[in-house]
PyMOL Python script that loads the backbone (N, CA, C, O; Angstrom):
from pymol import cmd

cmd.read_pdbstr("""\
ATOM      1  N   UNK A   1     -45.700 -22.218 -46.148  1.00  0.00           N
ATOM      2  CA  UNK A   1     -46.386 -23.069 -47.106  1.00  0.00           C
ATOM      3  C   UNK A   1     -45.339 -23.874 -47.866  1.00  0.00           C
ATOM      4  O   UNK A   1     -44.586 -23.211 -48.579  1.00  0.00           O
ATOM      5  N   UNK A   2     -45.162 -25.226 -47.831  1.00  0.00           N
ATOM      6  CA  UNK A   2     -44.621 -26.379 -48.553  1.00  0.00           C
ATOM      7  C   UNK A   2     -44.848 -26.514 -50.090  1.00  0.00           C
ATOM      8  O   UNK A   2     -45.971 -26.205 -50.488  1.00  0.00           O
ATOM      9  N   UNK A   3     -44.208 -26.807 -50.727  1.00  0.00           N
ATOM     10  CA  UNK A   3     -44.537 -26.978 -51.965  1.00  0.00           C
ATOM     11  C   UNK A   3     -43.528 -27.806 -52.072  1.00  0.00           C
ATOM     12  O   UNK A   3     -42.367 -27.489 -51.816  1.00  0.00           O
ATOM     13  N   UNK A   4     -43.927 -29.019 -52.488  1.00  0.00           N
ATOM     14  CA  UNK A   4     -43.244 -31.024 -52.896  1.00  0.00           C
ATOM     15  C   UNK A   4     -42.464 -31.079 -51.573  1.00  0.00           C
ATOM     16  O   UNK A   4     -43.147 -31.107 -50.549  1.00  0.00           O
ATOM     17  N   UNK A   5     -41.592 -31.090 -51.496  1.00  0.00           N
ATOM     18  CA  UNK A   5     -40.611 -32.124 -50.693  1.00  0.00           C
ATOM     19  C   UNK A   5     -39.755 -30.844 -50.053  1.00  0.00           C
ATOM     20  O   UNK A   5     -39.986 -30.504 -48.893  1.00  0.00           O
ATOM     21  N   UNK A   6     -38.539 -29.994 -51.032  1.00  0.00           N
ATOM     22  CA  UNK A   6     -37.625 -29.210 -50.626  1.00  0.00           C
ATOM     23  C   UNK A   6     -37.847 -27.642 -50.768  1.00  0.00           C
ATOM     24  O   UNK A   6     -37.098 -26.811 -50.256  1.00  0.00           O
ATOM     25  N   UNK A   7     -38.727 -27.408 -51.364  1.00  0.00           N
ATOM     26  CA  UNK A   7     -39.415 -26.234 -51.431  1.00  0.00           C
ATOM     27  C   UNK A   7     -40.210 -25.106 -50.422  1.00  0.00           C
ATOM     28  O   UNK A   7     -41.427 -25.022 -50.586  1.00  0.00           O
ATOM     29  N   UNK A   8     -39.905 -24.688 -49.925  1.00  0.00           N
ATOM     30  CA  UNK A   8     -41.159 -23.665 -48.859  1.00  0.00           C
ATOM     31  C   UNK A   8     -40.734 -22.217 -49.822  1.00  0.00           C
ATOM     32  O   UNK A   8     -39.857 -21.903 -50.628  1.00  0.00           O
ATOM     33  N   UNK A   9     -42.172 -21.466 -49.059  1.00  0.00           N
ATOM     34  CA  UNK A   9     -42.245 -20.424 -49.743  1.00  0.00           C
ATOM     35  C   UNK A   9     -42.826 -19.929 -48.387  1.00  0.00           C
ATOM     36  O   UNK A   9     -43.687 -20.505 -47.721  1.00  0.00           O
ATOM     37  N   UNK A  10     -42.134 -18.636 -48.069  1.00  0.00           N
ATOM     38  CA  UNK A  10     -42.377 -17.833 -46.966  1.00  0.00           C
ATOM     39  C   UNK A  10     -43.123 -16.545 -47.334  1.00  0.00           C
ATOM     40  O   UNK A  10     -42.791 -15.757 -48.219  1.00  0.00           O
ATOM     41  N   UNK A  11     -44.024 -16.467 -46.638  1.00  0.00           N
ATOM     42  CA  UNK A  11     -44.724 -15.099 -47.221  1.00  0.00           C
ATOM     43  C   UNK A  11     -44.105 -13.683 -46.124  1.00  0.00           C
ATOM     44  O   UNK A  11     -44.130 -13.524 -44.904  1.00  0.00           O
ATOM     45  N   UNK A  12     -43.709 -13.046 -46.992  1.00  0.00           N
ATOM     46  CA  UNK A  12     -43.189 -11.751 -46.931  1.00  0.00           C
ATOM     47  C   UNK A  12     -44.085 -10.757 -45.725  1.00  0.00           C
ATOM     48  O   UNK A  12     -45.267 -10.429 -45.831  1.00  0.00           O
ATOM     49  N   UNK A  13     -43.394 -10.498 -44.881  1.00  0.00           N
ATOM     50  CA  UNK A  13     -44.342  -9.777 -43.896  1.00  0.00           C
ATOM     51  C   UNK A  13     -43.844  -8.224 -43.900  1.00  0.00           C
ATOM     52  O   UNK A  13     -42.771  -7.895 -44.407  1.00  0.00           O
ATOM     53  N   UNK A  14     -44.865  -7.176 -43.193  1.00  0.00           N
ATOM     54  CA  UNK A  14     -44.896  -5.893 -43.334  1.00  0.00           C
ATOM     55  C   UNK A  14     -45.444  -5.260 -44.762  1.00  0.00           C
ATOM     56  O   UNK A  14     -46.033  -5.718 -45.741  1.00  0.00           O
ATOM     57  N   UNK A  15     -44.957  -4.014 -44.376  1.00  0.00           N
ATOM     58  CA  UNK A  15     -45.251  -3.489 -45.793  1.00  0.00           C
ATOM     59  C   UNK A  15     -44.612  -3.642 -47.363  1.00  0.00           C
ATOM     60  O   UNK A  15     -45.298  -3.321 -48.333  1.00  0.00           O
ATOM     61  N   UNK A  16     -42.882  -4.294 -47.550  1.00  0.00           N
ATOM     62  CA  UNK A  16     -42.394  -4.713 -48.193  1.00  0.00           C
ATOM     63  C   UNK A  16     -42.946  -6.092 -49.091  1.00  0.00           C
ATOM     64  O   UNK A  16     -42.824  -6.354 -50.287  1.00  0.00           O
ATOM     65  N   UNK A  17     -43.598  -6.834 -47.980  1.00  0.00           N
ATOM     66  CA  UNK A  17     -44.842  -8.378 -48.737  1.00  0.00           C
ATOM     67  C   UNK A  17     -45.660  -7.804 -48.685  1.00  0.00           C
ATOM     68  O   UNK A  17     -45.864  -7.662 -49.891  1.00  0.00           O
ATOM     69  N   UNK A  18     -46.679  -7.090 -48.049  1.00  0.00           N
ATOM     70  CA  UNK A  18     -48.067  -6.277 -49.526  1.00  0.00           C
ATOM     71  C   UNK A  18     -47.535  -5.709 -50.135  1.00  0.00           C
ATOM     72  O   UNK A  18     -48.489  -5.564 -50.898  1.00  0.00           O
ATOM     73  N   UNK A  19     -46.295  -4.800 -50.892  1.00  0.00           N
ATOM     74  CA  UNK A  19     -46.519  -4.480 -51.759  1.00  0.00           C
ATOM     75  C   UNK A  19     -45.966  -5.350 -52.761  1.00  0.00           C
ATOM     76  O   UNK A  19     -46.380  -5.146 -53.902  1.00  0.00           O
ATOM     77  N   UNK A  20     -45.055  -6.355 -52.589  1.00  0.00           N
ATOM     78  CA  UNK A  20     -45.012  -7.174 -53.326  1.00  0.00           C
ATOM     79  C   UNK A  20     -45.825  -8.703 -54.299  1.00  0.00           C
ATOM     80  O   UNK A  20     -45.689  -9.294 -55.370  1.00  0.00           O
ATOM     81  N   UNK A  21     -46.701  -8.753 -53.018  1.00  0.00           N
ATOM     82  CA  UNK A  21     -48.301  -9.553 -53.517  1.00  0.00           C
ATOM     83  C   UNK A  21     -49.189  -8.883 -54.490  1.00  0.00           C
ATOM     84  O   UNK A  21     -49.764  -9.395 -55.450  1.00  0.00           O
ATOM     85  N   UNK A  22     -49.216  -7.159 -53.926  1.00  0.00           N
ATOM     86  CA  UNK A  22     -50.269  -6.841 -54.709  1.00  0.00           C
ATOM     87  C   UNK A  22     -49.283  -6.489 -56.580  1.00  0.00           C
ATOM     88  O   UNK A  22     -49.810  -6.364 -57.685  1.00  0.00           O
ATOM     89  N   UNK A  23     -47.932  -6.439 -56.242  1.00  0.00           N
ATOM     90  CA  UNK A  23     -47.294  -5.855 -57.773  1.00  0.00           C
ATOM     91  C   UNK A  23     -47.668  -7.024 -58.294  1.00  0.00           C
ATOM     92  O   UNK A  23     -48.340  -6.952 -59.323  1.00  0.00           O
ATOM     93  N   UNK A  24     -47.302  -8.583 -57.669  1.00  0.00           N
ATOM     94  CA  UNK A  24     -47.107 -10.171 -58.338  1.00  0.00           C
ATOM     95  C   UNK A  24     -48.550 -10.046 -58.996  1.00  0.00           C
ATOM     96  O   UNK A  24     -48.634 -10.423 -60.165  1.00  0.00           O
ATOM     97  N   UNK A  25     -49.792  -9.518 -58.322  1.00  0.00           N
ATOM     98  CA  UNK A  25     -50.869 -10.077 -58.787  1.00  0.00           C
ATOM     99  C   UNK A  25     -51.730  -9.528 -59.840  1.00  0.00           C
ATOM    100  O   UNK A  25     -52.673 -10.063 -60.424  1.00  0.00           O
ATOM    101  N   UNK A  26     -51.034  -7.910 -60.018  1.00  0.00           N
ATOM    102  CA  UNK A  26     -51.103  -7.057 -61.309  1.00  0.00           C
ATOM    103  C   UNK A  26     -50.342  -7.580 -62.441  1.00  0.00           C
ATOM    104  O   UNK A  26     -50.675  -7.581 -63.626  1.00  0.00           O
ATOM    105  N   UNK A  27     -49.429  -7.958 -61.986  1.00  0.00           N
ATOM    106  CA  UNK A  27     -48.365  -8.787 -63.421  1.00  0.00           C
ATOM    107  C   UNK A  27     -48.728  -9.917 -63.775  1.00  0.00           C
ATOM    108  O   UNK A  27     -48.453 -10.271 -64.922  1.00  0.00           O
ATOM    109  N   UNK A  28     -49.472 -10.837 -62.863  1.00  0.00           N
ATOM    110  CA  UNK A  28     -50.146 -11.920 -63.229  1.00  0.00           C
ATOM    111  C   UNK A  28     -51.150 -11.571 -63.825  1.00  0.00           C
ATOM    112  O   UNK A  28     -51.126 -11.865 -65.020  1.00  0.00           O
ATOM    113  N   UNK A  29     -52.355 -10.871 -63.353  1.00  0.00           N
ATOM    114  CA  UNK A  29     -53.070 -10.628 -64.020  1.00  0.00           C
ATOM    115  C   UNK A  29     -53.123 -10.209 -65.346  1.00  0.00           C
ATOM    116  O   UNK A  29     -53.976 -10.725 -66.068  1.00  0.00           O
ATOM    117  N   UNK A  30     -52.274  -9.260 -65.859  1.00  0.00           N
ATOM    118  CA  UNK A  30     -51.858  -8.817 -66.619  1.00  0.00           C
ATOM    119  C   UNK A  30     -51.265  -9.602 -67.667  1.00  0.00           C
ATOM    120  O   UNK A  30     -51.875  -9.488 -68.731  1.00  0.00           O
ATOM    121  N   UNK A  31     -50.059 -10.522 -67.707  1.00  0.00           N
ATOM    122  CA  UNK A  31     -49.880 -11.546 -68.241  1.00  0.00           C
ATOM    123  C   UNK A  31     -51.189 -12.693 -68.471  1.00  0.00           C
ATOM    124  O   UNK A  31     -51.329 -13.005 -69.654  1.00  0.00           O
ATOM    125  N   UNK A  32     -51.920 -13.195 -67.738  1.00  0.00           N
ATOM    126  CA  UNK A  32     -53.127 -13.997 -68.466  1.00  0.00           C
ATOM    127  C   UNK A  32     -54.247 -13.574 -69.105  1.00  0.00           C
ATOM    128  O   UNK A  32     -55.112 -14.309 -69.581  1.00  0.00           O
ATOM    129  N   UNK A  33     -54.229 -12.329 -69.114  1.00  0.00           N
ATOM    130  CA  UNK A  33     -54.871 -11.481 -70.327  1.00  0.00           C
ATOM    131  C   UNK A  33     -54.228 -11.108 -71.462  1.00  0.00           C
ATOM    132  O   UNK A  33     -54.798 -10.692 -72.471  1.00  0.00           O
ATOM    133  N   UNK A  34     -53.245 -11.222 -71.349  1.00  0.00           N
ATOM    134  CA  UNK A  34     -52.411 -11.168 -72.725  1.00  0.00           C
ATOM    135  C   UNK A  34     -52.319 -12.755 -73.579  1.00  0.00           C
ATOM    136  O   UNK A  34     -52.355 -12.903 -74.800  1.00  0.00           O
ATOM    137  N   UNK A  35     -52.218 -13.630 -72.737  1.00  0.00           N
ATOM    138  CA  UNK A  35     -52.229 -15.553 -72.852  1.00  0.00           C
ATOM    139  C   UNK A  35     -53.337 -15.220 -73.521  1.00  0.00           C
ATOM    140  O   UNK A  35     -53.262 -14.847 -74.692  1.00  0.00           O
ATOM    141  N   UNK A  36     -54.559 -15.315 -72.836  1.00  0.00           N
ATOM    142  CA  UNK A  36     -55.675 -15.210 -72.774  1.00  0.00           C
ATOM    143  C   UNK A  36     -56.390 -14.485 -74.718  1.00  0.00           C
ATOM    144  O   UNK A  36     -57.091 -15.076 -75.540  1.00  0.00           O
ATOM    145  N   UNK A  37     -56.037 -13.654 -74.748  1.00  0.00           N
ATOM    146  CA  UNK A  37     -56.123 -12.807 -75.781  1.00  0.00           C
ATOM    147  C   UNK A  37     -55.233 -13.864 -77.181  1.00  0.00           C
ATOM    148  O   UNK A  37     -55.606 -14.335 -78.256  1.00  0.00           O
ATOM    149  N   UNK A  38     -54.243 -13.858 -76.593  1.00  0.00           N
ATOM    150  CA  UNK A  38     -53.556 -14.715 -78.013  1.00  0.00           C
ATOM    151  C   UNK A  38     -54.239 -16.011 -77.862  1.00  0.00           C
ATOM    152  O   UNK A  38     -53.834 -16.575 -78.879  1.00  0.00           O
ATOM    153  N   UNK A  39     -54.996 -16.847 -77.278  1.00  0.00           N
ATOM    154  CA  UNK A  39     -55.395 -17.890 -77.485  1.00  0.00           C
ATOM    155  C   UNK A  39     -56.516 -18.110 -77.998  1.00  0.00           C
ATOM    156  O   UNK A  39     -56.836 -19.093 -78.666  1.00  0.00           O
ATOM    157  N   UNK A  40     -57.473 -16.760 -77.567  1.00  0.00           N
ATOM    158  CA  UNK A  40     -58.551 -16.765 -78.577  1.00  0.00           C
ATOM    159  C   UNK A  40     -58.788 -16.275 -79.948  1.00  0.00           C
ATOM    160  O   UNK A  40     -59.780 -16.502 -80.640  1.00  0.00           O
ATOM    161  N   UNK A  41     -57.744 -15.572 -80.252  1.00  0.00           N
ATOM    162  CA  UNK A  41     -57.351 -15.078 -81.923  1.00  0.00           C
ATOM    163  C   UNK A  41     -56.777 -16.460 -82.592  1.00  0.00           C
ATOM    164  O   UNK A  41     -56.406 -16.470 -83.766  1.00  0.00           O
TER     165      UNK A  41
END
""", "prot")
cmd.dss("prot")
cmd.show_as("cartoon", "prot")
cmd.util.cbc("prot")
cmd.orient("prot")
């Protein structure tokens, strides 16, 4: 997957890229509930 011009982003294969998708998407998640929370106070 390309991203602009000089950029690619290779997705991680085996078991080393799931477990790294699923940690990225707990910490994301996690982080926009915290955004999330301070923006509505």
């Amino acid at each position: 997957m390309r991203i602009g011009r000089n950029i690619e982003v290779r997705p991680l294969g085996g078991a080393p890229g799931c477990l790294a998708m699923i940690l990225f998407s707990i910490v994301a998640s996690v982080v926009l509930t915290v955004v999330l929370n301070l923006l509505v106070r």
